[in-house]
N, C-alpha and C positions, 0 to 999 in steps of 0.2 A: 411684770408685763411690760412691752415695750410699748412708748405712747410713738401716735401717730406723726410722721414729719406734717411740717405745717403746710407744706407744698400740696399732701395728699390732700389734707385735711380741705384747703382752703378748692383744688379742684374736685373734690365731691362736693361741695357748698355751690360750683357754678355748674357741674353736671346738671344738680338738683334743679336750680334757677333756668336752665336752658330749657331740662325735660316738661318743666311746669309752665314757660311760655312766657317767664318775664323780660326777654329779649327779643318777642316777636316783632314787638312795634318797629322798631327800627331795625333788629336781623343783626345788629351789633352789641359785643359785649360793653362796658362802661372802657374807657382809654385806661392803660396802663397806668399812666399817673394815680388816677381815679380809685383804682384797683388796691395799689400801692397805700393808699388813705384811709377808705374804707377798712382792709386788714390789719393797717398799721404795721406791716413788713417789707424788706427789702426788693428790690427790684430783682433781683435773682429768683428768691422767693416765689414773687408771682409770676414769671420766666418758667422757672420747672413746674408753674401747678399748670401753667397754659400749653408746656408743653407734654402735659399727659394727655390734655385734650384733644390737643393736636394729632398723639399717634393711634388715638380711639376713634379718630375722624370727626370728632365730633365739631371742631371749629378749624378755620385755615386762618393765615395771617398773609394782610394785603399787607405790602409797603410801596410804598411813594418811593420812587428815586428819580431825579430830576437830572440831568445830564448837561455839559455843556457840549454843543459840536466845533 
């Protein structure tokens, strides 16, 4: 039996937390950093579990970019 990659793994764990409302308070997931700690996996890792999220619609990602003119 093939086991689950951990990328799936760990995005049905924030599917789960999102459908259940433990991100309402603030409408944000915890920081990547954060992510990264709590799974104890790589930064790529949480990248592909967030972007399964991302093409289920279920979450977007803002970034900051700061320009100089």
């Amino acid at each position: 039996m093939k086991e689950i990659p951990k990328y799936m793994v760990i995005a049905n764990q924030l599917r789960q937390r999102i459908a259940s409302g433990d991100f309402s308070d603030t409408g944000q997931l915890p920081q990547e950093k954060r992510l990264i700690q709590a799974y104890n996996v790589s930064r790529i890792t949480i990248r592909k579990a967030l972007d399964v999220l991302v093409t289920e619609n279920l979450i977007y990602i803002l970034v900051s970019i700061f320009c100089i003119e």
